[in-house]
C-alpha positions as a printed Julia matrix, in Angstrom:
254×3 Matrix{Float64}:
 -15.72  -28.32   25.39
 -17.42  -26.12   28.16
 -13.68  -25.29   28.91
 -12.57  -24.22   25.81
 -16.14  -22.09   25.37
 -15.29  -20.6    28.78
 -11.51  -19.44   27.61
 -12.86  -18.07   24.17
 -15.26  -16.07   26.17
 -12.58  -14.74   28.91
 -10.56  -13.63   25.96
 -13.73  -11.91   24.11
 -14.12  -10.21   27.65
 -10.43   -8.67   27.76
 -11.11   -7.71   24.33
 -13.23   -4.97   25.65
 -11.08   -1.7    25.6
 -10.38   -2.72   21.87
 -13.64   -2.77   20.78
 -14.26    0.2    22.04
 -12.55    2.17   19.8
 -13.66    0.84   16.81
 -15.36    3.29   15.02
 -19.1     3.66   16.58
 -20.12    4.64   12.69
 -18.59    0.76   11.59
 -19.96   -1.05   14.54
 -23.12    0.53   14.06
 -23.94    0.02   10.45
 -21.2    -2.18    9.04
 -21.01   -5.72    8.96
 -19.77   -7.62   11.85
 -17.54  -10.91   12.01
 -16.13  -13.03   14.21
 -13.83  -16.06   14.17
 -15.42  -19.54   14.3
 -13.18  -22.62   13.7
 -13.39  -24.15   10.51
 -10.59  -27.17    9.57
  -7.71  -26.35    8.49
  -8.01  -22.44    9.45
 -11.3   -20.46   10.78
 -13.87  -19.34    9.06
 -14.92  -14.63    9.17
 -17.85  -14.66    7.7
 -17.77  -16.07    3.99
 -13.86  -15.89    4.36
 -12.12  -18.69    5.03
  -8.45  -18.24    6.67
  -5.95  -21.23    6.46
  -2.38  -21.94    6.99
  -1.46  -18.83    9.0
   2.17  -19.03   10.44
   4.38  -16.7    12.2
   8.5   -17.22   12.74
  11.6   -15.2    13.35
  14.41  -14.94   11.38
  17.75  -13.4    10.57
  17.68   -9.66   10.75
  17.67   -8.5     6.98
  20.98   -5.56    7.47
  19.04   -3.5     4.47
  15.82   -3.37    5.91
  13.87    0.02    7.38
  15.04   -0.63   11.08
  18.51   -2.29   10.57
  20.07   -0.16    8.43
  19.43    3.12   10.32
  21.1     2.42   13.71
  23.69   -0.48   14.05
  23.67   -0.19   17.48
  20.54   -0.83   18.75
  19.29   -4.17   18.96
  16.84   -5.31   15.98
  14.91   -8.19   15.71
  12.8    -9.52   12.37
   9.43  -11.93   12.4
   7.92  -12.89    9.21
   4.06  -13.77    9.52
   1.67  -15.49    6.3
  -1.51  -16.67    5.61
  -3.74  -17.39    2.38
  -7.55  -16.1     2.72
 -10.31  -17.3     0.53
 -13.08  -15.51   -0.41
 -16.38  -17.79   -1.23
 -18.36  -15.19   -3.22
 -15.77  -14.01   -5.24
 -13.85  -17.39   -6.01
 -10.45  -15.36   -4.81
  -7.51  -16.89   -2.89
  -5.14  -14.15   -1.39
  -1.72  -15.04   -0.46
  -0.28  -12.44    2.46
   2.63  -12.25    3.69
   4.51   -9.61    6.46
   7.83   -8.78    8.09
   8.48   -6.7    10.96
  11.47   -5.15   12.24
  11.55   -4.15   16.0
  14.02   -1.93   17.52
  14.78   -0.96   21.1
  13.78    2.34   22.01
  16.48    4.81   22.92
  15.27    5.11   26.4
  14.78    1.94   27.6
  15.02    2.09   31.34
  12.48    5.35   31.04
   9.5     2.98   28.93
  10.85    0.28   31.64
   9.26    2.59   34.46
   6.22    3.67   32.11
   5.45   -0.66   32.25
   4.72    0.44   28.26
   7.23   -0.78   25.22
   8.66    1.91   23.49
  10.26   -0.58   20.57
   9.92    1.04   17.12
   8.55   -1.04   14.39
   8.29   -1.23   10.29
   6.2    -3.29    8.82
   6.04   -4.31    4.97
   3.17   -6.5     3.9
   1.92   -8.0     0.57
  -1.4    -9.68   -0.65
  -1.61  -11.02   -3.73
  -3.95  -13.05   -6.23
  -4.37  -13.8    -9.35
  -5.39  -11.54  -12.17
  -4.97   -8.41  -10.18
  -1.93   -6.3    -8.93
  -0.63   -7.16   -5.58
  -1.66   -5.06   -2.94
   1.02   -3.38   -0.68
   1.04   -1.92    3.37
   3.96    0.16    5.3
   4.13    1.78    8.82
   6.9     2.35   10.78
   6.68    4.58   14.06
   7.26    3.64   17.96
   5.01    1.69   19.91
   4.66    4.56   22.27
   1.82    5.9    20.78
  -1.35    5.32   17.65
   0.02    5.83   14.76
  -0.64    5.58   11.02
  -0.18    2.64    8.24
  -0.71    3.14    4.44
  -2.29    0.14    2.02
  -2.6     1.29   -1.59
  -2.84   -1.3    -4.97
   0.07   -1.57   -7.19
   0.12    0.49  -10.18
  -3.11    2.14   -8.89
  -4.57    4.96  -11.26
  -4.38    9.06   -9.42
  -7.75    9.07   -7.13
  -7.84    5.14   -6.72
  -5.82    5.08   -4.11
  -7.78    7.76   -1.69
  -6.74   11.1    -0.58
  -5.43   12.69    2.04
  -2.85   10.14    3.05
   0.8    11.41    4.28
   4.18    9.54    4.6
   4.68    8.98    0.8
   8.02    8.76   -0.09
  10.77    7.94   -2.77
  11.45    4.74   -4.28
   9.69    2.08   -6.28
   8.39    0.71   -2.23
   7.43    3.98   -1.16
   3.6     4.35   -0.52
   2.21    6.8    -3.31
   0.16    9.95   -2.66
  -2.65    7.85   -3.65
  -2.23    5.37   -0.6
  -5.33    5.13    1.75
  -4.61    5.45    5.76
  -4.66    2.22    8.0
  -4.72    3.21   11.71
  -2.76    1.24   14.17
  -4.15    1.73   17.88
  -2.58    0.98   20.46
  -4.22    3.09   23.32
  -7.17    4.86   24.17
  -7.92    8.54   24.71
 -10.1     9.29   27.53
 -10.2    12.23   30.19
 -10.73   12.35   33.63
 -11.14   15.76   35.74
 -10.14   17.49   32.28
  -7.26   16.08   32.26
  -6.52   13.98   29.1
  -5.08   10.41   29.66
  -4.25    7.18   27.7
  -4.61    3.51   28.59
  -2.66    0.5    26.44
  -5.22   -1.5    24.58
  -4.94   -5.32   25.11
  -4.8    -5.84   21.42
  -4.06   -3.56   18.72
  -7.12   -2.19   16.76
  -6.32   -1.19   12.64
  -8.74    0.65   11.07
  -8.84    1.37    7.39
 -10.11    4.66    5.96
 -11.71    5.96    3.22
 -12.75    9.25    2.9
 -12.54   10.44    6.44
 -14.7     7.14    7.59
 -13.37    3.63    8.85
 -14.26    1.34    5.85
 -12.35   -2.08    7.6
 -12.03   -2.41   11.01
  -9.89   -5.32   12.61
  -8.51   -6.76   16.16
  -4.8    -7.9    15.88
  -5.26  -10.71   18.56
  -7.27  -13.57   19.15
 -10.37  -14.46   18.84
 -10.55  -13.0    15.8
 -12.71  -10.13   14.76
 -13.63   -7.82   11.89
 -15.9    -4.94   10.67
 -16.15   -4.07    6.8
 -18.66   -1.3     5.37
 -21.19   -2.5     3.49
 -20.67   -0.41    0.51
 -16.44   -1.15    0.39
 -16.12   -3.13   -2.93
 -15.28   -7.18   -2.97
 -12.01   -6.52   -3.84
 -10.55   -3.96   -1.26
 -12.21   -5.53    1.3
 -10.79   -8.77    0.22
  -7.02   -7.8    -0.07
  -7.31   -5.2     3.2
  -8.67   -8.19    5.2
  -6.17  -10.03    3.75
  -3.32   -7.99    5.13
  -5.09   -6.63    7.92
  -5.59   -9.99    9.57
  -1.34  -10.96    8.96
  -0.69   -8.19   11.03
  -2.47   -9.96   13.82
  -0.28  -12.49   13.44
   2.64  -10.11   14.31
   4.2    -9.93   18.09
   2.53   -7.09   19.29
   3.84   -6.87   22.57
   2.74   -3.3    23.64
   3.8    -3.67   27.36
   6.85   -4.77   28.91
């Protein structure tokens, strides 16, 4: 047991450079949670997450990655998980697929010791009684970039404002969507000059209204920050997605 305590620790430790770009606002008056095991799953607070899974399968030739570039090599993981929430009475079911491509310069991300892979991601939660709830992002690893989450069938305004990258098709994120940050590195400068660092885990952050409402690491152990004033059920379906895309192989340096 002290061994296992001691590794869970190490890993909290490494963690480090992730937390610290969560937003100071969140951290500071939000409320905190971190994993503790539970059977079957592991407990985040009053959420309970069971039979997470993760495999790789046969490239889909129609999806985001695959069918813009034959040539480059693409590979496809599918992750899942169901999340219950106790005050609520809720089960979630969420499931994502990713589709990773080699960069166009490999040999010059090779030198940088950084992967330069693009990725798309499509995600659904769903439960019952309620629209399922949707996220997208696709960009290169090379750098933070930005993920959208919106409701199904959401009403003008529900969905937030000021989020980009809508586009056409019944899939497309609407103009509604809200923005989910996906960072990879941090910003920092040194003798005015600004530089970047790789995270060792992925931090996404979920906005609302110009302030980080959901805040989670995409690694292990396991941890979360949600506003105190974000309603039950966003925060339910945004953890809910948020904490498949941990399950997702990351993989930011070569």
């Amino acid at each position: 047991m002290v061994v296992v305590l001691a590794a869970v620790a190490g890993c909290g430790v490494g963690q480090r450079p992730s937390v610290k770009v969560v937003d100071p606002g969140l951290v500071a008056h939000g409320i905190a949670m971190e994993r503790e095991r539970q059977r079957g799953g592991f407990a985040l607070g009053p959420y309970m997450v069971r039979d997470s899974a993760v495999r790789t399968e046969p490239v889909d030739p129609d999806g985001a990655l695959a069918r813009e570039d034959v040539r480059r090599p693409v590979t496809q993981q599918r992750a899942g998980l169901v999340l219950e929430a106790s005050k609520t009475g809720r089960t979630w079911t969420s499931t994502c697929m990713m589709q990773r491509r080699a960069p166009t310069e490999t040999d010059f991300q090779a030198v940088l010791d950084e992967n330069g892979d693009e990725v798309a991601v499509e995600c659904t939660a769903s439960t019952k009684g309620t629209p399922p709830w949707r996220f997208h992002a696709q960009a290169p690893l090379s750098r933070n970039f930005v993920g959208q989450l919106w409701a199904e069938g959401a009403a003008a305004g529900e969905g937030g404002a000021g989020a980009s990258g809508a586009g056409d098709g019944d899939d497309a994120p609407p103009p509604t969507a809200w923005p989910v940050e996906i960072l990879t590195r941090a910003t920092y400068f040194q003798r005015l000059e600004r530089l970047e660092r790789l995270l060792p885990v992925p931090v996404a952050q979920l906005r609302r209204d110009r302030k980080a409402v959901v805040s989670v690491l995409l690694g292990r152990p396991e941890r979360a920050w949600v506003a105190e004033d974000l309603d039950a059920l966003s925060t339910e379906a945004a953890l809910a997605l948020l904490l498949t895309l941990r399950l997702l192989p990351w993989e930011l340096a070569e």
